[in-house]
N, C-alpha and C positions, 0 to 999 in steps of 0.2 A: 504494500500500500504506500503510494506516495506520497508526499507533501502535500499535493493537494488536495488528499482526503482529507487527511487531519487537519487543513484550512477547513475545509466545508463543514468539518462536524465540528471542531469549536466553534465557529461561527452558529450552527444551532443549538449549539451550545447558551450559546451570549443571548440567540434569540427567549430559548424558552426561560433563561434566567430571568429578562427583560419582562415576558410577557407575566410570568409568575411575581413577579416583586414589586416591579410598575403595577402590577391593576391593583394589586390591594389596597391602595388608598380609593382607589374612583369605587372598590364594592365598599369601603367603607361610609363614603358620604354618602353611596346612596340609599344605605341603613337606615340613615335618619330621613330619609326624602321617601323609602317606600313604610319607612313607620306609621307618615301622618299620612299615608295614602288612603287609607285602607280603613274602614272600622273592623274590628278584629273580636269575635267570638271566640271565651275559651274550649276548648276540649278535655285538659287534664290540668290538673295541678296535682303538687306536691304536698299528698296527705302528711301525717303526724310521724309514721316514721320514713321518708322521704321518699317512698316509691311515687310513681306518677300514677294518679286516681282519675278514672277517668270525670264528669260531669255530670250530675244529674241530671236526666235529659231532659226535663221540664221544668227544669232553670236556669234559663241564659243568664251566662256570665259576660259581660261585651267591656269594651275599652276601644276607647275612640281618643287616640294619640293628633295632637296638633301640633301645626309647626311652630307655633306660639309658646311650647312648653308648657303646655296644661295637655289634664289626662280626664276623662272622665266617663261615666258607663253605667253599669249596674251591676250589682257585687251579687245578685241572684232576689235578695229581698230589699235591700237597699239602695241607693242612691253614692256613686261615689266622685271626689274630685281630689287632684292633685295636681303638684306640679312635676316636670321631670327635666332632664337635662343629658343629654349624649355627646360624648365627644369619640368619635372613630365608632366602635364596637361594645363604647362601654356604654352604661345606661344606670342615673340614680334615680331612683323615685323617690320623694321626698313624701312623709305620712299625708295619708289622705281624711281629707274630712268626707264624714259620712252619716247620713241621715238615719235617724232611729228612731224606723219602725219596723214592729215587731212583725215576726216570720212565725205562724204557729207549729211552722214543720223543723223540728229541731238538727234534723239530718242535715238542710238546708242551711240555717242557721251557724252550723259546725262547717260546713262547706263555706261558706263566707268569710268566717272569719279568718279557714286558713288561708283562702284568696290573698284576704287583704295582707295578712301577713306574708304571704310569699312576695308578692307586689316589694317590700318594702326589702327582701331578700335578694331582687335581682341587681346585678351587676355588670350582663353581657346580654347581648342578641346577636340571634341573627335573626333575619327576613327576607322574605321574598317575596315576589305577587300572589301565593296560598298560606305561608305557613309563618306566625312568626315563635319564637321561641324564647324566653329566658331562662338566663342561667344565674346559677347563685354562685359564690366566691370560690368555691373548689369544683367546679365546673360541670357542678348537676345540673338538669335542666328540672327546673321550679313551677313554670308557668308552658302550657303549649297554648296557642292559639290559631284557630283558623279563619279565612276571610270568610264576612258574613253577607 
């Protein structure tokens, strides 16, 4: 093999370096730009001891992300608002206020609360045009959600 192999493959070399390291900023800005696209219904969150549970199915859980940095939706029987803030892939939710009234279905009720408290455990996402995802600090995924 001659030199000019080994030109042409480090040069695809350099290319797939280029094409791998270059884009991760542009998929990262547009983390936050398909965030606020999208209203986002949950699927599962992260019961009590951290598996992912899926949803009671006749109680949406939604979050509607703005570009504004406000968050807000329904936690299943309540009413909820926050603020949030993303820089790359990271993501902080700051405690959300929440209105209170009562759920008589207590199953319901326990599914909420762990919501809101996962909410406040995430630190990463990813997203795409169907799926968005959080993850908490050692890199479980806390919250799934789908477009609604």
């Amino acid at each position: 093999m001659g030199l000019a192999f080994y030109g042409a493959l480090a040069l695809v070399g350099v290319l797939v370096f280029l094409i791998v390291y270059m884009n991760v900023p542009g998929t990262r800005a547009s983390a936050g730009i398909l965030l606020s696209q999208y209203p986002w219904t949950l699927e599962s969150y992260a019961g009590t001891e951290g598996i992912l549970v899926p949803v009671i199915a006749t109680t949406p859980i939604t979050a509607r992300f703005r570009a504004d940095g406000t968050l807000s939706g329904s936690a299943g029987c309540n009413q909820y608002g926050a603020n949030y803030s993303t820089q790359g892939l990271a993501i902080s939710i700051f405690p959300p206020v929440v209105t209170e009234r009562y759920c008589e279905n207590p199953l319901v009720m326990q599914q909420e609360q762990a919501y809101l408290e996962d909410l406040s455990k995430a630190v990463e996402i990813r997203v795409n045009e169907s799926n968005l995802n959080l993850y908490d600090k050692t890199g479980k995924p806390v919250l799934v959600f789908g477009t609604t």
